[in-house]
C-alpha positions in Angstrom: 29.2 18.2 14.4 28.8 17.7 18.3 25.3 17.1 19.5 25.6 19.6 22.2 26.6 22.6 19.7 23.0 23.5 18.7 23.1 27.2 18.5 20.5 29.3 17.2 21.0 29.6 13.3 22.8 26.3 13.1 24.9 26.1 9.7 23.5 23.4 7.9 21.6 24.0 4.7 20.4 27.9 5.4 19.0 29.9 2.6 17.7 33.0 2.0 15.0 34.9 -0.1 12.1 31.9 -1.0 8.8 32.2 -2.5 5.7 32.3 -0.8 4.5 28.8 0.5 1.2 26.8 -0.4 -1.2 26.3 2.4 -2.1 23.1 3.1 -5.5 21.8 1.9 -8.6 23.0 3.8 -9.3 19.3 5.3 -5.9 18.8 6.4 -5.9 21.3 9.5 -7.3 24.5 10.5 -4.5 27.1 10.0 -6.0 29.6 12.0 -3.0 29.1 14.7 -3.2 32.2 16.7 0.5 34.2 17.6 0.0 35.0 20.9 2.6 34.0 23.5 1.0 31.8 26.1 4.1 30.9 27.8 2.5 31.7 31.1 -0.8 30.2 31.0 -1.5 27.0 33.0 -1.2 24.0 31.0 -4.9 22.9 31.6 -5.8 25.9 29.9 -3.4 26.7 27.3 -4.2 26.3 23.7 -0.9 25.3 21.9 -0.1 26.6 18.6 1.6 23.9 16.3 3.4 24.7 13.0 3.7 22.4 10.3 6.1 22.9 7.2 5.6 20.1 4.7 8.2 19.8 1.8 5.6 18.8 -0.9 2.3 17.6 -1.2 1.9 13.5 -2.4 0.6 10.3 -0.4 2.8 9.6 2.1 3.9 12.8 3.2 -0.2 13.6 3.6 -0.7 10.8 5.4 1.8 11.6 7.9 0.5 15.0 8.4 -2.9 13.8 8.5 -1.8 10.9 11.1 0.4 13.9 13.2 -3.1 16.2 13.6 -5.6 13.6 14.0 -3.3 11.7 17.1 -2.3 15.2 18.6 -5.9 16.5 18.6 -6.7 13.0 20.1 -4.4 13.5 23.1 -4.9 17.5 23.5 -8.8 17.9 22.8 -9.3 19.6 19.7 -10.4 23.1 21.5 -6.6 23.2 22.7 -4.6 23.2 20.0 -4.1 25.1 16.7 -2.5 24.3 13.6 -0.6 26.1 11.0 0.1 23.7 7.9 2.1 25.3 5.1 3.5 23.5 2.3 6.7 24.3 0.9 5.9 22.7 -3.2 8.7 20.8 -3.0 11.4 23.8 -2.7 13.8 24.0 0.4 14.7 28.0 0.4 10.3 28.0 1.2 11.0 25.6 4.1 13.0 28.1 5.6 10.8 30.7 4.9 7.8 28.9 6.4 10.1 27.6 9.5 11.1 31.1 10.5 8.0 32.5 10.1 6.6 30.0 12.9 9.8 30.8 15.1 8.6 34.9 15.0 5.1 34.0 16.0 6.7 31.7 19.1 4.8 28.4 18.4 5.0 25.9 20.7 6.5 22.6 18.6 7.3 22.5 15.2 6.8 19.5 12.4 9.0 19.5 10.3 7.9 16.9 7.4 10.1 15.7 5.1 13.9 16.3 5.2 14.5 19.6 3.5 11.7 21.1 6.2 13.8 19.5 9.2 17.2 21.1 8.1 15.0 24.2 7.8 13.8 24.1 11.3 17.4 22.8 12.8 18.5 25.8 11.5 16.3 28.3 12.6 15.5 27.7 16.4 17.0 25.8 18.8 14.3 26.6 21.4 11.1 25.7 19.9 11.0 21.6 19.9 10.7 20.6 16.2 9.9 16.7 15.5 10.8 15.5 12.3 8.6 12.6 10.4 9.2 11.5 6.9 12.9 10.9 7.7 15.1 8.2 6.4 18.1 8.7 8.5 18.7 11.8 10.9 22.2 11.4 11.2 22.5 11.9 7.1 20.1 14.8 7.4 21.6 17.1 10.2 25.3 15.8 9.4 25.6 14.5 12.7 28.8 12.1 12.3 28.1 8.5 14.4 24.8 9.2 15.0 23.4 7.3 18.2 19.6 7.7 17.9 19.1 10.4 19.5 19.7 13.7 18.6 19.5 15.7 21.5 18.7 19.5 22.0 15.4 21.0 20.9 15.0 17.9 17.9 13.9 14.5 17.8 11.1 12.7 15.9 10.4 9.4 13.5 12.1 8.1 11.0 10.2 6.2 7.6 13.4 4.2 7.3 12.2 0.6 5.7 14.4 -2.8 6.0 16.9 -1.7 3.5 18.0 -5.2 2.5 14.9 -6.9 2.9 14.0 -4.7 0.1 16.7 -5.3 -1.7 15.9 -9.0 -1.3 12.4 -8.3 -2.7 14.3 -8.1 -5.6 15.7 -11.2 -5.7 12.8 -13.2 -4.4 10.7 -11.5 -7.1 12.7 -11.5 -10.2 16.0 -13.9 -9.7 16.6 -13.6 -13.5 17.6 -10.4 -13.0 20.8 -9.4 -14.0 20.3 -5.5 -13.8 19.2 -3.7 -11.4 18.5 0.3 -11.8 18.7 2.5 -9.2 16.2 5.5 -10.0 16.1 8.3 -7.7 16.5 12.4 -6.9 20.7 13.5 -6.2 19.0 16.8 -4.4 17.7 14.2 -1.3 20.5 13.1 0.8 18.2 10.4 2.5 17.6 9.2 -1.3 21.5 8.7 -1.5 21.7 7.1 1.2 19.0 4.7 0.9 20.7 4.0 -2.8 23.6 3.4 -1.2 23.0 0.6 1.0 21.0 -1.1 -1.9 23.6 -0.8 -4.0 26.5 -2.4 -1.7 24.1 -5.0 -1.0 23.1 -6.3 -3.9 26.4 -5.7 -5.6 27.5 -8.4 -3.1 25.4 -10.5 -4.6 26.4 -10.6 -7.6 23.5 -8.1 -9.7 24.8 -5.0 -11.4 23.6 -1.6 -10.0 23.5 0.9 -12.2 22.4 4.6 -10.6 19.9 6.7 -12.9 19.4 10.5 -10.7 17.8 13.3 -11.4 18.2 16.7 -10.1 14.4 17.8 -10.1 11.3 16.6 -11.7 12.1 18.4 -15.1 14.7 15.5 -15.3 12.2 12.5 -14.1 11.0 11.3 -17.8 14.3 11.6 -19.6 16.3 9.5 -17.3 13.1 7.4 -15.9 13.4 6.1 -19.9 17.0 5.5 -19.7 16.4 3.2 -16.4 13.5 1.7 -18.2 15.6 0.7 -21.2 18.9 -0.5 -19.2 17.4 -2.7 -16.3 15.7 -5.4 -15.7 14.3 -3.9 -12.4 14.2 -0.6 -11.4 14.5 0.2 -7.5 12.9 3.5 -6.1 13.8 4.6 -2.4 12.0 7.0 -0.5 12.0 9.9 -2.5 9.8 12.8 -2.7 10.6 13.9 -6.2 9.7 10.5 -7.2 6.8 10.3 -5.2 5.3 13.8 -6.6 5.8 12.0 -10.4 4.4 8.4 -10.2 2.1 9.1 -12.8 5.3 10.0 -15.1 7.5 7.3 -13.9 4.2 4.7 -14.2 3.8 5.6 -17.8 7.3 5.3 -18.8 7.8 1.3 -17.0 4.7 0.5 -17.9 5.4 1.3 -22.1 8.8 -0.4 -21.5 7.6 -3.4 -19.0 10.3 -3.0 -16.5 9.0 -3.6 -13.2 9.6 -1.5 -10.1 10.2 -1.9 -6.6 9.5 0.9 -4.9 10.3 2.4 -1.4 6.8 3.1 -0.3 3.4 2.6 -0.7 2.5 5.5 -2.7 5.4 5.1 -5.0 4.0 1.4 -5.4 0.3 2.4 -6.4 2.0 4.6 -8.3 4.8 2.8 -10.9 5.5 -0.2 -8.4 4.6 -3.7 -8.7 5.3 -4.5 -5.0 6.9 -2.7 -2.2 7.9 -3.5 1.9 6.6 -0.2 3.3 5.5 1.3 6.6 2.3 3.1 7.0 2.8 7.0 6.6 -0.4 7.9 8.8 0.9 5.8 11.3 4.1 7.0 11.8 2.3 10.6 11.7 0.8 9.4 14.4 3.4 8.2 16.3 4.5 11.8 15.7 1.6 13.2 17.5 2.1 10.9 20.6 5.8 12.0 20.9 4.9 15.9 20.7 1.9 15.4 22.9 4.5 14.3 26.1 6.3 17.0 25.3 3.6 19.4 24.8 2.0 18.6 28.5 5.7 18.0 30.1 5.8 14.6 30.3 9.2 14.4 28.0 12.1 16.1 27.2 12.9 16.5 23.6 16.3 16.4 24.3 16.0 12.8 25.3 13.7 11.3 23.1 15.7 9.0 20.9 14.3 8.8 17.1 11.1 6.4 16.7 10.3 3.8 13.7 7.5 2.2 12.3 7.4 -1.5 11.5 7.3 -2.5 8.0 5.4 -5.0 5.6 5.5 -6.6 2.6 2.3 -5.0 0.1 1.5 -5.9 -3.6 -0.9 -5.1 -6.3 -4.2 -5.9 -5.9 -6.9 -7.3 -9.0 -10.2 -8.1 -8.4 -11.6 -11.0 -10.1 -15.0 -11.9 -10.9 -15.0 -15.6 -11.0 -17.7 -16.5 -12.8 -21.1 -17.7 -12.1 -20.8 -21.4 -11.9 -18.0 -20.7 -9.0 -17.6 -19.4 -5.4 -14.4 -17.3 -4.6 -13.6 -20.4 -3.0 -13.9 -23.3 -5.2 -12.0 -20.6 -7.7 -8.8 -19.7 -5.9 -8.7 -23.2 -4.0 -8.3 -25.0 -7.4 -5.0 -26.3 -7.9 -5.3 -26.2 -12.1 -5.5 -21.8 -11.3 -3.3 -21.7 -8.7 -0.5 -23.2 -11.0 -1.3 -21.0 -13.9 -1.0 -18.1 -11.7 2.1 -19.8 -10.7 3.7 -20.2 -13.9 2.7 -16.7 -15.5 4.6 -15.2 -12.3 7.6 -17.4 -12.8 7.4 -16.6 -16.4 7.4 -13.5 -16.2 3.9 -12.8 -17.5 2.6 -11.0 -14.4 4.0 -9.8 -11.4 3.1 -10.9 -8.2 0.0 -9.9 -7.0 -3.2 -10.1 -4.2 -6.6 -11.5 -6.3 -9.9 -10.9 -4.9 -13.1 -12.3 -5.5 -16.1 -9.6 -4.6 -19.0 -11.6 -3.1 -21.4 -13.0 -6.1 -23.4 -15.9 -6.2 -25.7 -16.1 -9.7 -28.9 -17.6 -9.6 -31.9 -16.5 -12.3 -34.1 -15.3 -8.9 -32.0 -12.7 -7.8 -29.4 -12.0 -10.3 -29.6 -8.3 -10.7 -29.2 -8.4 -7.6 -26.3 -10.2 -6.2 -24.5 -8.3 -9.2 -25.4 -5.3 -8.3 -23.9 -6.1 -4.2 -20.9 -7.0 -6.2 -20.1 -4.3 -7.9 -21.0 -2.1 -4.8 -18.5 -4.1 -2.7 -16.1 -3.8 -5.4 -16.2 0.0 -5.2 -16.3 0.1 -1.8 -12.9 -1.9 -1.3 -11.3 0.8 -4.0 -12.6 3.4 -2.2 -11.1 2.3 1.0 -7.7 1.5 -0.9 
């Protein structure tokens, strides 16, 4: 497909009759976007009407919504903009439902989160601007063959696209007695292929045996979650929403058969991984809401704007640790005789590796109750905030 053949109604991955979408929750957005045309009002005064069609509701995909509105309501004043978040549980004929209801009411931009919703929205308008977010590679999404960056036309937007080989060397840094290594992941997702693919090649190259475990929806996710579980000695995870809607599932399952997974994302980490080189969702939502405010107040042209990333990092599991009450968190974790057993269990294959924590607690008889007590509270505090 050419760049510059963006008709209205593009051929891609069009459907027809859907069911009704799932509003977004109540502290996500106010979805009271009005419909009027206000083409000709003068940009100081116009009130701009976003839609929003998110493919399913889990962590990241929130937290780039959430990241999108809060940065876009930053920039525009939250009495000048509108938005209208509808959520598509996870079912792409909805997208295109929700997509082409925001094209009849004439909104000014469109985010589309998550692949499925950007094929929806490439497909129905090519006059509105749509940004995407949530998307690995945008080339493999709009079958756009040598892909430059920039898509061009009415569509542009971020992409959650991770180091794939530094994940893949995750792998071998964590577990190098790994012989097996199974790919787990949704065959409906072409951004989950793709991501499995350049795993695959890459650690096939170094010598580990891939072995891919897909499923074709979430009725699927335990039956062949066990499979993986039982045939590897890691699991890999990409990106994938199906996966990321079913942690709890896929946590279960490893867990019972103590095969660790490295996971795509953050979420998917909490969830059933033991460590995971991620970006931040909210943050690339909010990169999101920088790109469409420029465009929004005519400072950009869509058609230009090549496709933004977010950096990534390294993130593990987290245990807190009371150390005792003869000890400070420092005399603790700075002695050698721990640090070594912590050591060996991770190089035996007792743990995974992992971030300890010490909350602040110092015993003494005088205040006892109450330096425990500040413990605990700080303890909840830093869960919370996780």
């Amino acid at each position: 497909m050419e760049e510059t053949e963006m008709k209205n109604k593009r051929s891609l991955a069009g459907s027809s009759a859907a069911p009704a979408a799932t509003a977004a929750p109540a502290e996500a957005a106010d979805s009271s976007a009005a419909t009027t045309d206000t083409s000709a009002t003068d940009a100081s005064d116009k009130v701009f009407n976003i839609g929003v069609c998110q493919l399913v509701q889990h962590e990241a995909l929130d937290a780039a919504t959430k990241g999108f509105i809060d940065t876009l309501t930053e920039k525009l004043g939250a009495d000048k903009v509108n938005f209208d978040v509808q959520v598509a549980a996870g079912d792409s004929a909805t997208c295109s439902t929700i997509v082409n209801s925001f094209v009849s009411k004439k909104y000014d931009l469109i985010l589309a989160n998550a692949t499925a919703a950007l094929q929806a929205a490439y497909n129905a308008t090519s006059d509105i601007p749509v940004l995407g977010t949530s998307i690995t590679e945008y080339g493999v999404a709009l079958g756009i063959d040598d892909f430059s960056g920039t898509v061009g036309g009415n569509v542009s937007g971020t992409s959650d696209l991770a180091p794939l080989t530094e994940q893949a060397d995750m792998i071998l840094e964590l577990f190098p007695d790994a012989k097996t290594v199974g790919l787990l992941y949704c065959s409906a997702e072409p951004n989950s292929e793709y991501q499995v693919k350049v795993v695959e090649e890459y650690l096939t190259e170094k010598g580990i045996d891939c072995t891919r475990f897909s499923f074709a929806d979430s009725n699927d996710v335990a039956s062949v979650t066990t499979k993986a579980a039982a045939d590897s000695d890691v699991i890999y995870i990409p990106t994938d929403n199906t996966a990321a809607s079913c942690t709890e599932t896929i946590g279960n399952i490893v867990l019972a058969a103590k095969t660790p997974v490295i996971a795509g994302e953050a979420g998917l980490c909490r969830g059933c991984g033991v460590a995971t080189l991620s970006i931040s969702y909210y943050d690339l939502g909010c990169k999101t809401g920088e790109m469409a405010a420029q465009i929004l107040l005519g400072e950009a042209d869509v058609s230009e704007m090549p496709i933004a990333y977010a950096d990534a990092s390294k993130q593990y599991n987290i245990i807190y640790f009371f150390h005792g009450t003869n000890e400070t968190q420092d005399s603790f974790i700075g002695d050698e005789l721990v640090k070594n057993a912590i050591d060996n269990m991770i190089d035996m294959g007792i743990c995974e590796p992992f971030i300890m924590v010490c909350p602040t607690y110092y015993y003494n008889y005088a205040d006892r109750a109450t330096n425990l007590g500040s413990a605990f509270h700080e303890l909840a505090q830093a869960m919370v905030e996780r």
